[in-house]
C-alpha positions as CSV (number, residue, x, y, z in Angstrom):
1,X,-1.2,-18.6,-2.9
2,X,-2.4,-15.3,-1.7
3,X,-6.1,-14.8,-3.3
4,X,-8.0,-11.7,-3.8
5,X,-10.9,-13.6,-1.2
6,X,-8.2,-14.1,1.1
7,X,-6.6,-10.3,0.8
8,X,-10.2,-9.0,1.4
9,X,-10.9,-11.0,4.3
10,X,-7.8,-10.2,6.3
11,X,-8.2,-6.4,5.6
12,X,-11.3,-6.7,6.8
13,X,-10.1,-8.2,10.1
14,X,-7.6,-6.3,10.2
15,X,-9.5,-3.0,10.0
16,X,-12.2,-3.8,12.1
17,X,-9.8,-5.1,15.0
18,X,-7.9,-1.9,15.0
19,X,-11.6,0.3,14.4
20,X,-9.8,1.8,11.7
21,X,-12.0,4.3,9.4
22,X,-11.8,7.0,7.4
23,X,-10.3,9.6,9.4
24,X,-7.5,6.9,11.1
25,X,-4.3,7.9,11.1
26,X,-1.1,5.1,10.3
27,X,2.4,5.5,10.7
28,X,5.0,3.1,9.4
29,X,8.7,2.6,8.5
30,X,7.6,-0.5,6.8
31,X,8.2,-0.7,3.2
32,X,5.6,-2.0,0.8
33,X,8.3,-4.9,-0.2
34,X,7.5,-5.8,3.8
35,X,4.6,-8.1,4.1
36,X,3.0,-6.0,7.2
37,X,4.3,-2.9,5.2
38,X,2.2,-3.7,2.1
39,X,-0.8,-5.5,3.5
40,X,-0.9,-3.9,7.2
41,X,-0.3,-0.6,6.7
42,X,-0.3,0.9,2.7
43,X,-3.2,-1.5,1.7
44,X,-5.4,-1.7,5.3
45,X,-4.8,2.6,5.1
46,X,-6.0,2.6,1.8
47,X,-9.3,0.1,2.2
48,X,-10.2,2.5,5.1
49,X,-9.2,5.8,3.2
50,X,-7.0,6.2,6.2
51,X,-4.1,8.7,5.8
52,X,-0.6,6.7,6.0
53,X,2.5,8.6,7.4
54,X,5.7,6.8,6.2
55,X,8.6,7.2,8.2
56,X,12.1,6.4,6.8
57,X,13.9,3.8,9.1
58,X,17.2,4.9,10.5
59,X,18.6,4.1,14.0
60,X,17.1,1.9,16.8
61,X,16.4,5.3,19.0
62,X,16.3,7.3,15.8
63,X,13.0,5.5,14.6
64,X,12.1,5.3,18.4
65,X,11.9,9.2,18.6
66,X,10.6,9.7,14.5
67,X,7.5,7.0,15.3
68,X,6.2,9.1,18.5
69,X,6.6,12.5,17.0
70,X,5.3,11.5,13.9
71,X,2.2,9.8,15.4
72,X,1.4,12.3,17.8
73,X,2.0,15.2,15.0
74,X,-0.6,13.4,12.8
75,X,-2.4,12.0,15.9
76,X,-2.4,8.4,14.3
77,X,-4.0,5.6,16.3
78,X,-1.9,3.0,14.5
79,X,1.6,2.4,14.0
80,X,2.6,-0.8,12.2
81,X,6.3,-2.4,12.5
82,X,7.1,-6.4,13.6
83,X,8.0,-7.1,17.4
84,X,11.7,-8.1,17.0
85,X,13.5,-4.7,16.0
């Protein structure tokens, strides 16, 4: 059972591993469905007041190429997605 203690706590770790604040800058395909697309990036972006830049998943090299221009554009520092693609 996910509690609210427990959601606050790994946000918190979460945030302050990746120094994220205010004027941090996330990009993700993942959707909020995703656990890391919910919890890493839509809810750690919004207990920051980071911006979040959503990038709609499409090919392998596709998403490769969308991720990097995307983040660079936006100049995010953070860019949440799971190892095994």
């Amino acid at each position: 059972m996910v509690t609210h203690g427990n959601l606050a706590h790994n946000l918190t770790t979460i945030t302050r591993s990746l120094y994220a604040k205010d004027d941090t800058v996330v990009v993700s395909w993942l959707p909020q469905y995703h656990d890391m697309g919910l919890i890493g990036s839509h809810l750690g972006a919004t207990y920051v007041c980071a911006a979040v830049a959503i990038a709609r998943r499409g090919s392998h090299i596709h998403w490769l190429l969308l991720v990097y221009v995307a983040a660079t554009a936006v100049g995010a520092v953070s860019s949440c997605h799971p190892s095994a693609l």
